[in-house]
C-alpha positions as CSV (number, residue, x, y, z in Angstrom):
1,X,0.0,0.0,0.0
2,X,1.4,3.4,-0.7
3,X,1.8,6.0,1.9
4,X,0.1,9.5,2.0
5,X,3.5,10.6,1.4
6,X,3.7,8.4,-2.0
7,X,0.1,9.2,-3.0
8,X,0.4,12.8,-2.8
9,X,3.9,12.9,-4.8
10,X,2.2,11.3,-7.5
11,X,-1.0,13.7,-7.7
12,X,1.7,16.5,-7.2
13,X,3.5,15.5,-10.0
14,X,0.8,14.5,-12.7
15,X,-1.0,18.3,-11.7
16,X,2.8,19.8,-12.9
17,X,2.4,17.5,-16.0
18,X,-0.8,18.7,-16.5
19,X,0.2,21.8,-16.2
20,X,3.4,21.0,-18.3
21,X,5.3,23.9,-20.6
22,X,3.0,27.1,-19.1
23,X,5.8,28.3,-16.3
24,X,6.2,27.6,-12.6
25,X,3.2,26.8,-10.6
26,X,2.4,27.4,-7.4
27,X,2.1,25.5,-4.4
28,X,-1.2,26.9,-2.9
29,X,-2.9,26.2,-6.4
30,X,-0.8,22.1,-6.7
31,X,-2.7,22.0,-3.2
32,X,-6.0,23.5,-3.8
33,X,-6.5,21.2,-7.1
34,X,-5.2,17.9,-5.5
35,X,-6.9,18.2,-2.1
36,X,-3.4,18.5,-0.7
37,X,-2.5,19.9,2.9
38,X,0.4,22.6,2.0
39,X,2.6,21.9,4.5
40,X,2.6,18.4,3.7
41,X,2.8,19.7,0.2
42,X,6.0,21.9,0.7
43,X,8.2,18.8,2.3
44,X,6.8,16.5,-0.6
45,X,8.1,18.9,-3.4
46,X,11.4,20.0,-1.3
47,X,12.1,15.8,-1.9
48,X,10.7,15.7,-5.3
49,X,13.2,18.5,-5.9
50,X,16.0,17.0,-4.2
51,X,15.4,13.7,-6.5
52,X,15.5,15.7,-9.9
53,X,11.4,15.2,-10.8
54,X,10.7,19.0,-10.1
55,X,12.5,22.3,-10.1
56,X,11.6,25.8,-8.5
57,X,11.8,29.4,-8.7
58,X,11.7,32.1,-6.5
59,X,10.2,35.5,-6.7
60,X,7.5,37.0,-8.8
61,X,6.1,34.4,-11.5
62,X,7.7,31.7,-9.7
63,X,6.5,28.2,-7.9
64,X,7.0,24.8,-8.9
65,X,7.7,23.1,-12.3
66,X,8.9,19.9,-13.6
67,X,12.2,19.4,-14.4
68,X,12.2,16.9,-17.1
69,X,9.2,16.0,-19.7
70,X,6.4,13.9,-18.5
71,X,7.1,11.6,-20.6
72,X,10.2,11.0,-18.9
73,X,8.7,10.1,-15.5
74,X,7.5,7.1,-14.8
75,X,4.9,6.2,-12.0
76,X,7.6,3.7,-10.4
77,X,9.9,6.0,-10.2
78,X,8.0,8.3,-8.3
79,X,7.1,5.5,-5.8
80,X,10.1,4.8,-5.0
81,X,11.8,8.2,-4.8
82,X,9.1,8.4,-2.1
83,X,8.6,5.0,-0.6
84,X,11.4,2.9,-1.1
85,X,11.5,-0.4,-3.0
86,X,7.8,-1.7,-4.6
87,X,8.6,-5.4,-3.3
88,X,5.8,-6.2,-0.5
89,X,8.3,-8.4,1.4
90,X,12.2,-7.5,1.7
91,X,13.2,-11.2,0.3
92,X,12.0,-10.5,-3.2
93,X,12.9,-6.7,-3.3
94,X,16.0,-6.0,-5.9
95,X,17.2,-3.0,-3.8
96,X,16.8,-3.6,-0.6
97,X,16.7,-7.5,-0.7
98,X,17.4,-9.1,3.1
99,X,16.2,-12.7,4.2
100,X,12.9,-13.1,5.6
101,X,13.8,-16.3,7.4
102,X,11.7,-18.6,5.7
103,X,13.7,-22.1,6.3
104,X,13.6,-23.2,2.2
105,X,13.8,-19.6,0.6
106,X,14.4,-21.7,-2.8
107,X,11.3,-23.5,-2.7
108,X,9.2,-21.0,-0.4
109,X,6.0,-20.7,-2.3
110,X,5.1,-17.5,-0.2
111,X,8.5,-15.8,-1.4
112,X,7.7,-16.9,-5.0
113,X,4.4,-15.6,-4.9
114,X,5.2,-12.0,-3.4
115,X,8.0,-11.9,-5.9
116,X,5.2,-12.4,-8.8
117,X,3.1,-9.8,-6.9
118,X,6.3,-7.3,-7.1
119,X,7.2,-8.4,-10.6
120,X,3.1,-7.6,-12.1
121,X,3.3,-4.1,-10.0
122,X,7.1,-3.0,-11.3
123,X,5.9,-3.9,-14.9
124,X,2.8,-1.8,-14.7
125,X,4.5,1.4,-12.9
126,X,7.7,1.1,-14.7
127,X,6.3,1.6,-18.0
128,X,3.1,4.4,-16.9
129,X,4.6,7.8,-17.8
130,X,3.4,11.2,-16.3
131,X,2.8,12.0,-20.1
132,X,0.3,9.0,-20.7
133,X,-1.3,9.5,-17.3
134,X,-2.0,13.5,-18.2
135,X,-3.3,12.1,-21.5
136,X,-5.9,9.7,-19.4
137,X,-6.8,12.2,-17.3
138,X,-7.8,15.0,-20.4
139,X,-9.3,11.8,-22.0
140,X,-11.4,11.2,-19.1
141,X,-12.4,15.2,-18.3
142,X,-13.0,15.2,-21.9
143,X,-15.8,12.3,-21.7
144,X,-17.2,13.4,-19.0
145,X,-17.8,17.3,-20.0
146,X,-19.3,15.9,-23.2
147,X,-21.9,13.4,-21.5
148,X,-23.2,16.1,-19.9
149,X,-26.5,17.5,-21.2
150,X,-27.5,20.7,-19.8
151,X,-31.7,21.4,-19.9
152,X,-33.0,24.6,-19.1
């Protein structure tokens, strides 16, 4: 399960690829659209800066921006910029792997079925870009401002 910490990085990041190429944002607004308590908000994006995904700018115009392409952020590595390794138990992470105890690791069918459980999670976040999460989010906006019929 992700943390608040984890969860809020990510809708952090995909409102700055959202708002992708139109200048520095600002906190209170990130916070305001993402249901986001600031302060909570301010040490997210002071590690988000310190781990390359976002850059900032001080004074008039300034805020928060990203500081690569959305397409170059993946949902994994958002995660674990803010969580640590994906793996549910520390015998199958590839990071942070230490034993579990288990008695048979080889043939320990928990172990193998975490390790699937880590593998089908990696794969989907690994590959899920800020870029193709904006373009599901204005896909889904879209679709719903258009289902709407207005009757006066």
């Amino acid at each position: 399960m992700l943390s608040s910490r984890a969860r809020y990085a990510t809708r952090a990041i995909l409102d700055l690829s959202l708002e992708y190429g139109k200048g520095a944002i600002q906190i209170q607004d990130i916070a305001d659209r993402q249901n986001i308590p600031v302060k909570f908000l301010q040490q997210i994006l002071v590690a988000l800066k310190m781990t390359g995904f976002v850059s900032s700018r001080k004074g008039p115009g300034g805020g928060y921006l990203l500081a690569m392409a959305p397409k170059e952020i993946t949902l994994g590595a958002v995660v674990r910029a803010m969580d640590g390794p994906i793996a549910p138990i520390s015998c199958v992470s590839v990071t942070k792997f230490s034993e579990c105890g288990c008695p048979n690791p080889e043939v320990c069918s928990l172990r193998n079925t975490f390790k699937e459980a880590r593998d089908a999670i990696s794969e989907v976040l690994d590959k899920t870009t800020f870029a193709e999460l904006t373009d599901r989010q204005l896909a889904a906006i879209d679709s719903i401002s258009r289902s709407l019929d207005y009757v006066i």
